[in-house]
C-alpha positions as CSV (number, residue, x, y, z in Angstrom):
1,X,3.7,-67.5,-45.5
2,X,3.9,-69.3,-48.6
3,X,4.1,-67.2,-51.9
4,X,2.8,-68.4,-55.3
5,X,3.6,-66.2,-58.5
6,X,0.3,-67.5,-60.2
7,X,-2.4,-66.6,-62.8
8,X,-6.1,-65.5,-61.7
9,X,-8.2,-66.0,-64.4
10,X,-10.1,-63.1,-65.3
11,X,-12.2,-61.9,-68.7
12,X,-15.9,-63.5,-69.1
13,X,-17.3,-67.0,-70.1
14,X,-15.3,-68.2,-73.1
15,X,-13.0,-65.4,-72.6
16,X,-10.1,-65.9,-71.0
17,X,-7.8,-62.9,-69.2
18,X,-5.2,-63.8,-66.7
19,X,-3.5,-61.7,-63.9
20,X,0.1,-62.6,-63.3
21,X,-0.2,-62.0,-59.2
22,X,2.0,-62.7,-56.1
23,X,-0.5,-64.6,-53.6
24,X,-0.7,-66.5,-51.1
25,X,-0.4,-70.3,-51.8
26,X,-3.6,-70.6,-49.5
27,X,-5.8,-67.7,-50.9
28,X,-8.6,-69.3,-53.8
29,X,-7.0,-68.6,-57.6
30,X,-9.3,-65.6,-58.0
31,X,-9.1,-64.4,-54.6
32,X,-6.8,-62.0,-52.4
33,X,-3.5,-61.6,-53.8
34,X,-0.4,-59.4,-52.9
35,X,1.0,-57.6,-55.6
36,X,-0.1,-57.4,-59.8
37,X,3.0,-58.2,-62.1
38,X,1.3,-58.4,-65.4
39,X,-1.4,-59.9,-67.8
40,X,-1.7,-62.7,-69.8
41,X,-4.1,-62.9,-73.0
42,X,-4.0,-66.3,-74.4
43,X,-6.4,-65.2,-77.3
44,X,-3.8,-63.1,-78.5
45,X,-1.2,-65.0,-81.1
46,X,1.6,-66.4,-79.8
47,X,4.3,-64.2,-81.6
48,X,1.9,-61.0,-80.3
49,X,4.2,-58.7,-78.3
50,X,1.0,-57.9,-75.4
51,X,0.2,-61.8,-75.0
52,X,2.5,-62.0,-72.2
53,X,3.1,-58.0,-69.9
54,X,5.4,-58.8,-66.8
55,X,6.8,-56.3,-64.5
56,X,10.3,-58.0,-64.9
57,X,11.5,-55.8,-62.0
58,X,9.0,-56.6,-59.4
59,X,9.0,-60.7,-60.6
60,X,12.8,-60.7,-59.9
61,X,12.5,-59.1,-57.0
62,X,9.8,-61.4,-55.7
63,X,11.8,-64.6,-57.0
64,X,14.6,-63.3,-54.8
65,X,12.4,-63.2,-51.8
66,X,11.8,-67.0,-52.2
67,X,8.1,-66.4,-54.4
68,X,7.5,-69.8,-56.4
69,X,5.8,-69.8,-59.3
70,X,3.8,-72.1,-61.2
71,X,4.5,-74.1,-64.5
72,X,2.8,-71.5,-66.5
73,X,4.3,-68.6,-65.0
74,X,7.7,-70.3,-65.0
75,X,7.7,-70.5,-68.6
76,X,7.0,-66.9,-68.7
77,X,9.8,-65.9,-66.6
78,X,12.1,-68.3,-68.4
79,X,11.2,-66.0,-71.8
80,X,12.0,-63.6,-70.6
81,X,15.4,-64.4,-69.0
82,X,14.6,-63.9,-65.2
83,X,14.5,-67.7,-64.3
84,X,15.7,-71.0,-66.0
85,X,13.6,-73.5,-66.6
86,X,14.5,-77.2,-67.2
87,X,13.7,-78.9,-69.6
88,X,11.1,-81.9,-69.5
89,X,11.2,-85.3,-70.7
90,X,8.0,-87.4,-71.0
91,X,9.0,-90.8,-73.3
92,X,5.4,-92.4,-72.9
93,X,3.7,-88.9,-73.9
94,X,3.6,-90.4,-78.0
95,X,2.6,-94.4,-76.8
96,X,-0.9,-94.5,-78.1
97,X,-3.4,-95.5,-75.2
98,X,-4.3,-99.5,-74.4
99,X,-7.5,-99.5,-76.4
100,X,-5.6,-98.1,-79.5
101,X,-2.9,-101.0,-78.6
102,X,-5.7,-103.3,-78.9
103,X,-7.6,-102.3,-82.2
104,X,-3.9,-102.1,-83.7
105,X,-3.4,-105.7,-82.8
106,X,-7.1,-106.8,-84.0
107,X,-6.5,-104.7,-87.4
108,X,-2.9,-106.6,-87.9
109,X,-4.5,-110.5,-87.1
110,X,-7.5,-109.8,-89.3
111,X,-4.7,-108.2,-92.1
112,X,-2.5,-111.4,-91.3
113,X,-5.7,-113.8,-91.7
114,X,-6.6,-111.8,-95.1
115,X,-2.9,-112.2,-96.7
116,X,-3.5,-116.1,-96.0
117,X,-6.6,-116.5,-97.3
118,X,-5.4,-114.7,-100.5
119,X,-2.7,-116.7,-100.7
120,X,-4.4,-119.7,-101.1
């Protein structure tokens, strides 16, 4: 059986809540899970010391077991020293998109044909 450490969303319409739960990768995000670790309130602000509750004991011991967690989760682990995360790189995350290539190329001809007809 494969285990997920995952969020199940939780809290109502516009309101998010999250349960940190051990589940099985199969069961539907919401659904059947194993075991409750902690809560996640994302409405909380970031430096907020109940944003992120984790049962460190029981997430280590369900790491150790061979649990995978998401990228979410992960980062929650990593803060608080259980599991090491790597570091991502994503050069192409700044490039601005083709159309915004484009109108960036039709703004610098029609600049380029305004500088020549000035300086004639």
């Amino acid at each position: 059986m494969a285990l997920k450490i995952r969020l199940a969303r939780a809290g109502t319409k516009k309101r998010p809540f999250y349960h940190i739960v051990i589940a099985d990768a199969r069961s539907p995000r919401d659904g059947r899970f194993i075991e409750k670790l902690g809560t996640f309130n994302p409405l909380l602000a970031k430096d907020a010391e109940n944003r992120v509750v984790l049962n460190t004991e029981r997430a280590q011991h369900w790491v150790s077991v061979g649990a995978v967690p998401t990228d979410r989760v992960l980062r929650f682990l990593d803060a608080a020293g259980l599991v090491k995360r790597e570091a991502r790189n994503n050069p192409n995350k700044g490039e601005p998109g083709e159309k915004a290539k484009e109108r960036a190329e039709e703004r610098a001809a029609k600049e380029a044909a305004a500088a020549e007809g000035a300086a004639e």
